[in-house]
C-alpha positions in Angstrom: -62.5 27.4 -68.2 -61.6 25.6 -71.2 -60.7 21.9 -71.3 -58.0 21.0 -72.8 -57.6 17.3 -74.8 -55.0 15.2 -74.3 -55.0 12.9 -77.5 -51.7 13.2 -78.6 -50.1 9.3 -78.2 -52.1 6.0 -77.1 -50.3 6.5 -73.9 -49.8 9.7 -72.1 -47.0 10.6 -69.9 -49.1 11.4 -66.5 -45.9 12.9 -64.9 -45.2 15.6 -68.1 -48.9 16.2 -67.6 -48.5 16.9 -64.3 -45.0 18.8 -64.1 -45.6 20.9 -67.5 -49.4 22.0 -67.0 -50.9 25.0 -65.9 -51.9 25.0 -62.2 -55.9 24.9 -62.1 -58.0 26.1 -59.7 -59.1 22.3 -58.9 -55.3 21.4 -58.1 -55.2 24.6 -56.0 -58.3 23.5 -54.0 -56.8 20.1 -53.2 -53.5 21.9 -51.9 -55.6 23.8 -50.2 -57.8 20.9 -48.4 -53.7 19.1 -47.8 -52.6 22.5 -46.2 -55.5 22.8 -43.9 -55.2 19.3 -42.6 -51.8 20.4 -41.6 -53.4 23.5 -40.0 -55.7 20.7 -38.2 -52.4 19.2 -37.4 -50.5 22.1 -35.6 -53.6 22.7 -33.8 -54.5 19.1 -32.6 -50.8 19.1 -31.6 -50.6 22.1 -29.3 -53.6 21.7 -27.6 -51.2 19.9 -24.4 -49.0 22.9 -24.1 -52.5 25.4 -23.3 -54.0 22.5 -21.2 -51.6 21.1 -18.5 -51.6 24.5 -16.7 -55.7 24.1 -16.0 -54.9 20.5 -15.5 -52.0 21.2 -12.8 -54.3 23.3 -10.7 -57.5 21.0 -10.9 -55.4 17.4 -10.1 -53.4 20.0 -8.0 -49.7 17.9 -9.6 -46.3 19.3 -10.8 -45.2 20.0 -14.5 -42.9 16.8 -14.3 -46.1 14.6 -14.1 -46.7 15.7 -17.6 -43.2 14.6 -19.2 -44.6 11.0 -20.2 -47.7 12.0 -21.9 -45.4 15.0 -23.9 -43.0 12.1 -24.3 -46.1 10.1 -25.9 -47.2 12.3 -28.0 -43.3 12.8 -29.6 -43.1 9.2 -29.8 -46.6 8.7 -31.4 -45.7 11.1 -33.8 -42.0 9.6 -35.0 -44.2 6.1 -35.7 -46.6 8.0 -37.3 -44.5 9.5 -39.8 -42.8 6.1 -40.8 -45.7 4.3 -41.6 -47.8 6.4 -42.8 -45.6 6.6 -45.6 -45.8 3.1 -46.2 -50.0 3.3 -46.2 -50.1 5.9 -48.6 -47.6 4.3 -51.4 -49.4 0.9 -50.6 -53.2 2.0 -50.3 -53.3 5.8 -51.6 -52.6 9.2 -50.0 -56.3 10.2 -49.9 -57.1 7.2 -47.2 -53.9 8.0 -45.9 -54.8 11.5 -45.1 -58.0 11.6 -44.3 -57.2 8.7 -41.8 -54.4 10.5 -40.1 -56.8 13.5 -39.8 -59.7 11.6 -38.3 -57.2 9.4 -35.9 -55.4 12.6 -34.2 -58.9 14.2 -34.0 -60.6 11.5 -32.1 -58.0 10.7 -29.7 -58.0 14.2 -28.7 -61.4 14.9 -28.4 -61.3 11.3 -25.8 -58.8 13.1 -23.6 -61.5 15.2 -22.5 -62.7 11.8 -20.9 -59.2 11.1 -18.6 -59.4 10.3 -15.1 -55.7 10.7 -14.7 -52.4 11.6 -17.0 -51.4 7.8 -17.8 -55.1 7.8 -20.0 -53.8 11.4 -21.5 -50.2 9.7 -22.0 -52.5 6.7 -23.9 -54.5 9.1 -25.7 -51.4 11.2 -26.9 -49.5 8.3 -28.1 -52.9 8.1 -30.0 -53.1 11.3 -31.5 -49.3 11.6 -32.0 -49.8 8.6 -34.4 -52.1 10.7 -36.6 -50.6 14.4 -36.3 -47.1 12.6 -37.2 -49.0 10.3 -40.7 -50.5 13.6 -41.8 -47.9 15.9 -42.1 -45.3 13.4 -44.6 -48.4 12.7 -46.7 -50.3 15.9 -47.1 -47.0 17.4 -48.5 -46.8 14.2 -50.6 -50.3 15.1 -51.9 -49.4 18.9 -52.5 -46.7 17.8 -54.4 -48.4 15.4 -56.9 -50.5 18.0 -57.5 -48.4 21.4 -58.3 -46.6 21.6 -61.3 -43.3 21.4 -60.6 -42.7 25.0 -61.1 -44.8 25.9 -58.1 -44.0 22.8 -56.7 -41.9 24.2 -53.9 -43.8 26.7 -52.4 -46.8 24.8 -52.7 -45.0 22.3 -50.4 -43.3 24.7 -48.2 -46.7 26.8 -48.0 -48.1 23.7 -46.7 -45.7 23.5 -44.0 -45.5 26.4 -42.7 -49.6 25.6 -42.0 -48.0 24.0 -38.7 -47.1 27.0 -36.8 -50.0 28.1 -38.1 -52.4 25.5 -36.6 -50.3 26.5 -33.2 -51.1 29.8 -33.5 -55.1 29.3 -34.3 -54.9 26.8 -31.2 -54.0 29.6 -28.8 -56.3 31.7 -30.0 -59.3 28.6 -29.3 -57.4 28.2 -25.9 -58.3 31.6 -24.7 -61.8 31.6 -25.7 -62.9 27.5 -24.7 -60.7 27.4 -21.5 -62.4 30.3 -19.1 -66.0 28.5 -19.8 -65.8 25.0 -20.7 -62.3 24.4 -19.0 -59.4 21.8 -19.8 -62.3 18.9 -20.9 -63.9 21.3 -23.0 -60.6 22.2 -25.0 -59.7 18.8 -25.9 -63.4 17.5 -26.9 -64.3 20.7 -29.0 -60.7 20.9 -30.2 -60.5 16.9 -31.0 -64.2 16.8 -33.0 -63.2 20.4 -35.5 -60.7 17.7 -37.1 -63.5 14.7 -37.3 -65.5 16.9 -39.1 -63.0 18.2 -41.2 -62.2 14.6 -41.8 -65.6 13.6 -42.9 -65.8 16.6 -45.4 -62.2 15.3 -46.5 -63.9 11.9 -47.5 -66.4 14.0 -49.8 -64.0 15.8 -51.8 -60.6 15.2 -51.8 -59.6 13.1 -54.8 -56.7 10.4 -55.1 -53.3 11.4 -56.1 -52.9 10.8 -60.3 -49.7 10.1 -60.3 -50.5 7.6 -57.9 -53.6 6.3 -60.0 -51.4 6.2 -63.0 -49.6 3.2 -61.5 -52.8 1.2 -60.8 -54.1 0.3 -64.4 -57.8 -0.8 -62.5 -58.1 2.9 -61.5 -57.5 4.8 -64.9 -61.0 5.3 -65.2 -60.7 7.3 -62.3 -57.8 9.1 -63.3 -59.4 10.0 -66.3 -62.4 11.1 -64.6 -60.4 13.3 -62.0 -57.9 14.5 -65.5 -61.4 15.7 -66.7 -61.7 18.0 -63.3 -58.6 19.3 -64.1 -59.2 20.5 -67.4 -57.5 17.7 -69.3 -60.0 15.5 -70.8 -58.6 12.2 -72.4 -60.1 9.4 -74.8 -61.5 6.5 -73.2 -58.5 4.3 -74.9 -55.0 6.3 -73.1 -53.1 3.9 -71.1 -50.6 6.2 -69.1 -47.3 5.6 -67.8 -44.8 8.3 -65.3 -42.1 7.4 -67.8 -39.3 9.6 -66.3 -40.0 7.6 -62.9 -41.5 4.5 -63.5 -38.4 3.9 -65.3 -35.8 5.1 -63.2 -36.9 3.5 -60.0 -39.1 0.1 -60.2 -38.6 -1.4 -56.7 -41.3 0.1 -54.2 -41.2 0.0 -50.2 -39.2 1.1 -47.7 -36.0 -0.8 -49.2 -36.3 1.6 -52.6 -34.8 4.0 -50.6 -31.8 2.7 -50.1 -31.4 1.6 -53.8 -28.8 2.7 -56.0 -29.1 6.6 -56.8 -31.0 7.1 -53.1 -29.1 5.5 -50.7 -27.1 8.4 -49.7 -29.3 10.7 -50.7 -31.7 9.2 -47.9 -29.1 9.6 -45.1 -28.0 12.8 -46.2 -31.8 13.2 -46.0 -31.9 11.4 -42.1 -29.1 13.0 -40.7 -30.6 16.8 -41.4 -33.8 15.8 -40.4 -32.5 14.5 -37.2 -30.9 17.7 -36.1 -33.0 20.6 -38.1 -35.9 19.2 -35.6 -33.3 19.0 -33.1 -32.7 22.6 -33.3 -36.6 23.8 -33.8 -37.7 21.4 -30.8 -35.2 22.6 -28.7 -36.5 26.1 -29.5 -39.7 25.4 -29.1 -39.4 23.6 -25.7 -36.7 25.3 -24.1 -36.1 28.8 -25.7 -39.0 30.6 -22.9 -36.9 28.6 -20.4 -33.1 29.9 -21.0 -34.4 33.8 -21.5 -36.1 33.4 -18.1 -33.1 32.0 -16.8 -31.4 34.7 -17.9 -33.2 37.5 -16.0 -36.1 38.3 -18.3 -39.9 38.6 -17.7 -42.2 36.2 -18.8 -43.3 38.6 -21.1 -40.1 39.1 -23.1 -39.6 35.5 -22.9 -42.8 34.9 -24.8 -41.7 37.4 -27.5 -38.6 35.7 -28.0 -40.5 32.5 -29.2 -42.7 34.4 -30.9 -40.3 36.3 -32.4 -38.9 33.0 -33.7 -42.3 31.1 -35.4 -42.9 34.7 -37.0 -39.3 34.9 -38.8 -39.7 30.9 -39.3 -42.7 31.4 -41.3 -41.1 34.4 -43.4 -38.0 32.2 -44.1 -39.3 29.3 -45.3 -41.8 31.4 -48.0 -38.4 33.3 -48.8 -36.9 30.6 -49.5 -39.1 28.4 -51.3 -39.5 31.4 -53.6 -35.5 31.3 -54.4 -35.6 27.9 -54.5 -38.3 27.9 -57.0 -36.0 29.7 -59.3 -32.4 29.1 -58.5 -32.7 25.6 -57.0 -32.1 24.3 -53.8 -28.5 23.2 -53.0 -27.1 26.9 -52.7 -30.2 28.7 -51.0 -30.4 25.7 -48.4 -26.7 25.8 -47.7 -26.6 29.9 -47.2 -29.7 29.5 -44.8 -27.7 26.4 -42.5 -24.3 29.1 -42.4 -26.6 32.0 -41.3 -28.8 30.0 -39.0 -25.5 28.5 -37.2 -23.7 32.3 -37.5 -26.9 33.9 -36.0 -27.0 31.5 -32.6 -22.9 32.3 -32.5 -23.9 36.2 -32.8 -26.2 35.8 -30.0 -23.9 34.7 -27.5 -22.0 38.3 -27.5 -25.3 40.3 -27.0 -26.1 41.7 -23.1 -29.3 40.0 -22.7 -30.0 42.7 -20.2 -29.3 45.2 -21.7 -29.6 44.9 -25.5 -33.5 42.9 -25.3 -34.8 44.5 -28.6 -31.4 43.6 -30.3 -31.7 39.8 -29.0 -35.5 39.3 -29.7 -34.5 40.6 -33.3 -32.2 38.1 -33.7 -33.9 35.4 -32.2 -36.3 36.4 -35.1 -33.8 35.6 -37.7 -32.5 32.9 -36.2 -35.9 31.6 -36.5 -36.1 32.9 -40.4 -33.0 30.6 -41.5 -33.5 27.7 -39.5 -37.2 27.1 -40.4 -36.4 28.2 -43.9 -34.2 24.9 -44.3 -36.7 22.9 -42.2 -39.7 23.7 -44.4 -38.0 23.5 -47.8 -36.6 20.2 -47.0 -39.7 18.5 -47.3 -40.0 19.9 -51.0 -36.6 18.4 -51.6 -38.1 15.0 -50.4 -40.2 15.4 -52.8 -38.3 16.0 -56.0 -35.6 13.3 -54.9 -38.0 10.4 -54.3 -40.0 8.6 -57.2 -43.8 8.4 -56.7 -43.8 4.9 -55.8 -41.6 5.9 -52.5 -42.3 9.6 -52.3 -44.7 9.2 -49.3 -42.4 6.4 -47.5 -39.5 8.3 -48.3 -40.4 11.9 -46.7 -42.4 9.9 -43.9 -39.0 8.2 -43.3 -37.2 11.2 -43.1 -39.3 12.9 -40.9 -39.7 10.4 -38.4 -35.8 9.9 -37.9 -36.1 13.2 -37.6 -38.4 12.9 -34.8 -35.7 11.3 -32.9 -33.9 14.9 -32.8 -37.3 16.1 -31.2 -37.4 14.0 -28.5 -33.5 14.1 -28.1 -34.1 18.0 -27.5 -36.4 17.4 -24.5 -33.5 16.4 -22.8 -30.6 17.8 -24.3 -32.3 21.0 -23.8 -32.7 20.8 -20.0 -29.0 19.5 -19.5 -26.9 22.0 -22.1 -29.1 24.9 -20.3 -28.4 23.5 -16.8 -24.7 23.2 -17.1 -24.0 26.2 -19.6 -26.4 28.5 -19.7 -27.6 30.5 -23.0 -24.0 30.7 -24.2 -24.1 26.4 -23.8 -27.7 26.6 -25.4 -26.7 29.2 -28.5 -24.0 27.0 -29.1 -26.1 23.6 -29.3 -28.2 25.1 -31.8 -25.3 26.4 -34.1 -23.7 22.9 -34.0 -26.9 21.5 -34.8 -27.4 23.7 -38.1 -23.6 22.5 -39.0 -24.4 19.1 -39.1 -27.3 20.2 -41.8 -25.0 21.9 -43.3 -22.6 18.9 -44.0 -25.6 16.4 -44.5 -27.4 18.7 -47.3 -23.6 19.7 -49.0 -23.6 15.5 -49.2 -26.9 15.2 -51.0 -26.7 14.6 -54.7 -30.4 15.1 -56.4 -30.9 18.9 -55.0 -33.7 20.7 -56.6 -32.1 22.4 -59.8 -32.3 25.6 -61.1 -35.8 26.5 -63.0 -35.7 26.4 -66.5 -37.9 28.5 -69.3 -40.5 26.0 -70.6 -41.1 27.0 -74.2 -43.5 28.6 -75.9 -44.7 25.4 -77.9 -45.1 24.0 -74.5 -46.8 26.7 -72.4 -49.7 26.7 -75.4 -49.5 23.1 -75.2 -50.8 22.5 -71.9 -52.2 25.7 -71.0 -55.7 25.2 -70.3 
């Protein structure tokens, strides 16, 4: 691969560097190393839900025992996510990801040392702190490092590694748990993500957009440009002129500064009640087709059904996003995720199964679409110096909605069935509807970059 010079100016414009460039295949490995410690993070984070069955029989307890230390892990996560943020705009998203990584890994692997559930609730709380601190700043890294053409599937691609990581953890359940048991589960599935940190600590690099603001780092910057294909004389200063000065104030205040602050509870609010809807799904969907008359079987399928057409969606929709912008794609996937749940409700469960696990499916499709590509809009509306804090912000109120929907769940299903549940979710999608119709800064449309540019930074 050729390297391309950046000599142009005394000072270089990290952020046109960045946005404008081609995508090389030293960017794409760093995406790659921030999607799989999301993968590391679904998998860490699911591990519970394939245990407590093995751990029910052996302590010979009910399933209600096990509500604090799911509650513990939902709570770890929501503090997790908020300061995180704050670490990586203060110290760096490399330390900040490779400590979230090792954290959640290590108070796993520990759990397969508990004498009883108030240890596991401990050890959750634990891990929940680190699964929560990667996800917010492994899409922060993805995002310094795409151009922001690809930006928004890069980001969305990373997220969709969650379901992912669930999917890779049931697989590991049913090959660890018939010979090394519950113990054996947590300790081999806690120590893949220690190593994984330690080979993180090796080779992932420091964000350069985040380098560019610490003047005693440029030689680094320059040294990781150089590994990108775009060498630069030992003199550049650099500067992210199109951020640094829009927004100088950095911290968790900047996000309620002039040009944010309603952006960021736009931002809060659909958080809050996207996760609402997916958590509820997640936790209580099995439940309310069982309830319903259906086998276990079909129940399963219906959840299935739902992380299949979630991670469909929110590739779809990153891709239309990538080139007609956000506001109208986001807004048409809230209206069809709220019109799918109301659909529902006039289906025979009975009798029309295939029809219901279908649309279950798309239900799934629109409401993770939104979910996923929202993290990408995080990104484009906050400035580098808050980009971390800001989507780590978001996603931690949004947390709240998670742990809302382990109870709200339970009681709308209790006192009104599916057609109470259906209806729950459909509110909940309305209320993202309304928050994301409020938000200013959507992701616009993409633009032709021309020809004197592509040649320019092509490497």
């Amino acid at each position: 691969m050729s390297t391309h010079t950046v000599e142009q100016a005394k000072t270089v414009d990290i952020g046109r560097v960045l946005d404008e460039g081609a995508f090389t295949g030293f960017q794409k490995l760093v995406v790659c190393l921030a999607a799989l410690s999301i993968v590391m993070d679904g998998f860490d984070g699911q591990l519970i839900g394939f245990a407590i069955p093995s751990l029910i029989k052996e302590w010979g307890i009910t399933r209600n025992a096990f509500a604090p230390a799911v509650a513990a892990g939902l709570v770890g996560m929501g503090i997790g996510s908020a300061f995180a943020g704050l670490f990586a705009d203060r110290f760096g998203r490399r330390l900040a990801i490779i400590g979230s990584v090792f954290v959640f890994g290590l108070a796993t692997s520990l759990i397969s040392l508990s004498p009883d559930i108030t240890t596991i609730a401990i050890l959750r709380f634990f891990a929940g702190l680190g699964i929560g601190g990667a996800l917010p700043t492994s899409t922060t890294m993805t995002a310094e490092f795409s151009p922001a053409r690809r930006r928004t599937l890069a980001v969305t691609a990373t997220i969709v590694c969650v379901p992912l990581g669930g999917m890779l953890a049931g697989l590991f359940a049913n090959l660890v748990l018939p010979h090394y048991g519950w113990r054996g589960l947590f300790l081999l599935g806690g120590l893949l993500p220690v190593a994984f940190s330690v080979l993180l600590w090796f080779v992932i690099p420091e964000s350069p957009r985040y380098l560019a603001r610490q003047p005693h780092r440029w030689d680094e910057l320059r040294r990781l440009l150089l590994r990108m294909s775009r060498a630069v004389a030992a003199d550049i200063r650099f500067s992210d002129v199109r951020e640094q000065t829009t927004h100088q104030r950095a911290g968790f205040g900047a996000l309620f500064a002039p040009g944010l602050a309603r952006d960021t509870m736009a931002l809060w609010i659909a958080f809050f009640m996207n996760l609402l809807a997916v958590y509820s799904a997640f936790s209580w969907l099995p439940t309310m087709l069982a309830g319903e008359g259906l086998s276990p079987s079909v129940a399963g399928n219906g959840l299935t059904a739902y992380n299949v057409g979630g991670v469909l969606g929110a590739l779809l929709c990153a891709l239309i996003i990538g080139r007609f912008g956000s506001r109208v794609p986001m807004l048409l996937c809230c209206l069809a995720a709220a019109a799918t749940a109301l659909l529902l409700r006039s289906l025979d469960v009975a009798s029309q199964t295939t029809l219901l696990v279908v649309g279950i499916g798309l239900h799934g499709l629109f409401v993770n679409a939104v979910q996923c590509t929202m993290y990408a809009l995080c990104a484009y509306i906050y400035p580098t110096q808050v980009r971390a804090t800001g989507t780590a912000a978001a996603l931690a109120f949004g947390r709240l909605g998670a742990i809302l929907s382990a109870f709200a769940g339970a009681i709308v299903i209790t006192q009104g069935g599916a057609s109470g549940y259906l209806a729950m979710l459909a509110g909940a999608m309305l209320f993202v509807f309304v928050a994301l119709l409020s938000v200013r800064k959507h992701i616009p449309r993409a633009t032709v970059v021309p020809a004197h540019l592509k040649k320019e930074h092509s490497a």
